[in-house]
C-alpha positions in Angstrom: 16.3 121.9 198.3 19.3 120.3 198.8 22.4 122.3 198.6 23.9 120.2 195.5 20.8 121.4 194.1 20.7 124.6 194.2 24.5 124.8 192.9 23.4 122.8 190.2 20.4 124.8 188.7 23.0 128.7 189.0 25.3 126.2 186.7 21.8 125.6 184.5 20.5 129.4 184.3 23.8 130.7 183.8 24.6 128.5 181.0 21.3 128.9 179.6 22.0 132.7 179.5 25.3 132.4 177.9 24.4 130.4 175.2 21.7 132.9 173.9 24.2 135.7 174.6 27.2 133.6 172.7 24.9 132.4 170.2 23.5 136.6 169.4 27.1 137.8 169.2 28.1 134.6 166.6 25.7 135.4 164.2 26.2 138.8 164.6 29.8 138.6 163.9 29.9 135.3 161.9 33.2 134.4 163.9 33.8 130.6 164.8 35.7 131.4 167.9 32.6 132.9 169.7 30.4 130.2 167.9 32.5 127.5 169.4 32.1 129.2 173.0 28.9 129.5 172.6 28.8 125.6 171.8 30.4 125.0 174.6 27.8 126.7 177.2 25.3 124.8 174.7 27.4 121.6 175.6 27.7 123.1 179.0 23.9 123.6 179.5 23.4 119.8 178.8 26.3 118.6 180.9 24.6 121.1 183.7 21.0 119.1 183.3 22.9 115.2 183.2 24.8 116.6 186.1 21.6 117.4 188.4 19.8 114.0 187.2 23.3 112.0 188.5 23.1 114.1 191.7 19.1 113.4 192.4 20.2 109.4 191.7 23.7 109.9 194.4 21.5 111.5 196.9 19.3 108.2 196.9 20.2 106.1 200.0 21.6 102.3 199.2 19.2 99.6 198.8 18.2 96.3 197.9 19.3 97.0 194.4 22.6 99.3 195.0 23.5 98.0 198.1 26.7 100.3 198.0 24.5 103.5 197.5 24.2 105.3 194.0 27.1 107.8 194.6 28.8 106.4 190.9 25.8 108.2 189.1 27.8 111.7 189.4 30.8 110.0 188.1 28.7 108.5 185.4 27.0 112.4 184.5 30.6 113.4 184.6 32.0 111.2 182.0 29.2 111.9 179.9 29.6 115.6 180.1 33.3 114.7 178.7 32.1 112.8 176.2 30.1 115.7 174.9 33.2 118.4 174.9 35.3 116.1 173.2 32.4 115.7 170.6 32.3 119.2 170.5 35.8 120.2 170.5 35.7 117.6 166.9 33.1 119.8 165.7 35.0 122.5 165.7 38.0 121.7 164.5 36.2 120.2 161.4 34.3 123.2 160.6 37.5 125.7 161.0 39.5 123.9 158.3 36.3 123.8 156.0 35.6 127.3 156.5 39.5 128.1 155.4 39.5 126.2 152.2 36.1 127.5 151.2 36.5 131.3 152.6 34.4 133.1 155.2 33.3 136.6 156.3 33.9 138.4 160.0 32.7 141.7 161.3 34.1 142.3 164.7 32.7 145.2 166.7 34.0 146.9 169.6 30.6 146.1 171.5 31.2 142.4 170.9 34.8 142.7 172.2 33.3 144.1 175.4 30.7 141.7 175.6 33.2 138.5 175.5 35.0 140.1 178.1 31.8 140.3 180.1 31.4 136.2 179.9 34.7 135.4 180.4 34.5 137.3 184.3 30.8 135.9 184.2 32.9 132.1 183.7 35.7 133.2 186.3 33.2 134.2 188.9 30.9 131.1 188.6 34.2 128.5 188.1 35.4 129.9 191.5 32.1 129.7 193.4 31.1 126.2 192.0 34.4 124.9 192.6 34.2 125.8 196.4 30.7 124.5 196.2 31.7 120.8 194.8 34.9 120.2 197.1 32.4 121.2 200.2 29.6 119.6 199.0 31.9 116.3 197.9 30.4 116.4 194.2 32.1 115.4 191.1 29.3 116.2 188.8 29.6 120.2 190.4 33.6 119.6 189.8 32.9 118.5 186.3 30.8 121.4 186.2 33.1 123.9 187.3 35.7 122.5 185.2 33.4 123.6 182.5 33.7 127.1 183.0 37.0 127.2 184.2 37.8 126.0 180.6 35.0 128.2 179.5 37.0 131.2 181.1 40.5 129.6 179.2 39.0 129.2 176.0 38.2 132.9 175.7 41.6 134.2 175.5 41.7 132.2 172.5 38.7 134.1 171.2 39.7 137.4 172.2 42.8 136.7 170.5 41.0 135.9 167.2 38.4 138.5 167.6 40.8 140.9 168.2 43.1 139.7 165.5 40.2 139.9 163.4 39.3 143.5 164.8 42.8 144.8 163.4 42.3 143.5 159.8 43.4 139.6 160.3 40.4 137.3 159.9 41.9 134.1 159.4 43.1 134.6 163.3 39.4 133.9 164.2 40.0 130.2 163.2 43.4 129.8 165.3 41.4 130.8 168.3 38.5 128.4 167.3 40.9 125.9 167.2 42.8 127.0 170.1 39.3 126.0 172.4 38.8 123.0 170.8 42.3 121.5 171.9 41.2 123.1 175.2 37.8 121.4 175.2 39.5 117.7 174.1 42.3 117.9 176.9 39.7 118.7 179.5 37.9 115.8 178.0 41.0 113.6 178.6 41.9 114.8 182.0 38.1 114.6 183.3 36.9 111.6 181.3 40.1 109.4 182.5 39.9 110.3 186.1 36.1 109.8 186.4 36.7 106.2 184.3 38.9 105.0 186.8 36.1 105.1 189.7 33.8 103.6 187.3 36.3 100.5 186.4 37.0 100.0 190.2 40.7 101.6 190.0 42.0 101.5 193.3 42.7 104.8 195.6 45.9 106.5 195.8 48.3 104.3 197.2 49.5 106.7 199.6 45.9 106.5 200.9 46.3 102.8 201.1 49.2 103.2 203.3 47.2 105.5 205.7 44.1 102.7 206.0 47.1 100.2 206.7 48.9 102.3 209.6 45.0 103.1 211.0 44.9 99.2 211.1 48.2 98.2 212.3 47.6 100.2 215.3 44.7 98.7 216.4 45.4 96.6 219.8 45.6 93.3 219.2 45.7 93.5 215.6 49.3 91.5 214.5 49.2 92.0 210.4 47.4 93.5 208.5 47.6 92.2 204.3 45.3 91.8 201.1 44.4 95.2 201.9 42.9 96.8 198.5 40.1 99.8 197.4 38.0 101.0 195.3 36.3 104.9 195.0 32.2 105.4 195.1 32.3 109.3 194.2 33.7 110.7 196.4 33.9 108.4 199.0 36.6 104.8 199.5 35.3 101.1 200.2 37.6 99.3 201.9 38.1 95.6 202.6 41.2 94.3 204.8 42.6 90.6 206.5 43.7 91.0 210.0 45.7 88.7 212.4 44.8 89.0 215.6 46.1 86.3 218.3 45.0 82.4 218.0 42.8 81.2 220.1 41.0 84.5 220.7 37.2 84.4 221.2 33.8 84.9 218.6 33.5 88.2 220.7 36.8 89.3 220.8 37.5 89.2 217.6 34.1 90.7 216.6 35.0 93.9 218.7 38.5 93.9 217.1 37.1 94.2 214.0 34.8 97.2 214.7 37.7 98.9 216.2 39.7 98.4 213.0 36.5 100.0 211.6 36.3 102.9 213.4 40.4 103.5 213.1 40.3 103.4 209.8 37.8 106.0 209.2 39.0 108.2 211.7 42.0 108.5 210.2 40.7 108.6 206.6 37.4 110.1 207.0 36.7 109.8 202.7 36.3 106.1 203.3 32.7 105.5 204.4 33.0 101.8 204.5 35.3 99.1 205.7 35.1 95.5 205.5 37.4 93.4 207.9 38.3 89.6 207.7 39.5 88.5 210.8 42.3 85.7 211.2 44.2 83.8 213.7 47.9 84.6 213.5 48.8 80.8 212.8 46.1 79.4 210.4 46.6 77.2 207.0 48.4 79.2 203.7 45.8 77.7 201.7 43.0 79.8 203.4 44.6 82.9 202.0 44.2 82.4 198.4 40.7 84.0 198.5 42.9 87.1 200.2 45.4 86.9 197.4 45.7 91.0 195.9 
């Protein structure tokens, strides 16, 4: 099994196992902030199962219909696993303000105090390991993941604080901790949902990146200028395309092995970009060439 895999289905079972445990202590307790954590490893639980079907399609190699590989489908499963917190996180809020105007009951335990503390080191222990996991792996659906219950682990301080505001005779602090996780759960949506929208609208790398691919290229022996140089992210992975002036009257051959050299440059020096595209040009040539260039 590959190792994204296997990453993938501990994020699966161990939601699975949190929402049954979340879900027993809510209805035991009747309080909204361990309801909405335990709607969040629900929402978790899904996000874990998009999250292995957009890493089976990135592991597929290119072909005649993606020629530039699948690797977008974990930004895809990521955005949708945003989509669903934010949802959630709505949900929430909704039900906390209905529950104050129409009244509610809470019996908080000291069992169920213990057993929140148990998932929020369960959530720090697995947001740590699949965290490592997705920056060695290169996955942003095990990122999004780990997000999950790194914001998992955040929003129980603001159920232990309504739990335990609830434990000393203060109810009503159950629903400021509900609502305390669902402004959690929509700025994770934000900060996730934007940055895995950019690779799917084409936004270009950082520009300090750019700069990098440029200097790689400029380098180059017999490689003059370097311009319309732009980008775009595939996952976790750059495309780049680049014009290069190399020195008129060159040969076919010449200019063929100059751009393979720009090639290999390029990724040595930014080894993230897995493919580079190079327009060669003599030095002296007509303007009205470059408008295809123009960036």
């Amino acid at each position: 099994m590959h190792p994204k895999l296997r990453v993938a289905g501990l994020s699966i079972g161990s939601n699975a196992g949190l929402t049954v445990v979340e879900l027993t202590i809510a209805w035991y307790t009747g309080s909204l902030a361990i309801l909405a954590d335990a709607f969040h490893s629900g929402v978790d639980l899904v996000g874990s199962l998009v999250a292995v079907s957009g890493i089976v399609m990135a592991l597929r190699h290119a072909d005649s219909r993606h020629g530039y590989g699948y690797s977008r489908y974990e930004n895809a499963a990521a955005l949708i696993q945003m989509v669903l917190i934010a949802i959630i996180g709505v949900t929430v809020i909704e039900e906390a303000v209905r529950r104050l105007f129409t009244g509610f009951t809470i019996q908080i335990t000291t069992l169920a105090l213990a057993a929140v503390l148990g998932t929020m080191a369960l959530d720090i222990g697995l947001y740590r390991y699949i965290s490592r996991r997705g920056d060695a792996l290169g996955s942003s659906a095990l990122q999004a993941d780990a997000y999950h219950f790194g914001t998992d682990a955040i929003g129980k301080v603001g159920v232990l604080f309504g739990v335990g505001m609830a434990y000393l005779g203060y109810p009503v602090m159950d629903l400021v901790g509900a609502v305390a996780i669902a402004i959690v759960f929509l700025a994770t949506a934000f900060r996730m949902g934007r940055r895995n929208l950019e690779v799917l609208v084409d936004a270009a790398p950082p520009a300090e990146l750019l700069e990098r691919v440029r200097d790689a290229a400029s380098h180059v022996p017999g490689v003059s200028e370097v311009h319309s140089l732009r980008g775009r992210m595939s996952g976790r992975t750059i495309l780049i395309d680049l014009v290069v002036h190399v020195t008129p009257g060159s040969t076919l051959e010449s200019a063929h092995g100059l751009a393979h050299g720009v090639e290999r440059a390029v990724q040595q020096a930014v080894p993230s970009v897995s493919e580079v595209v190079v327009h060669v040009e003599p030095a002296q040539h007509d303007p009205n060439l470059d408008e295809a260039h123009a960036a």
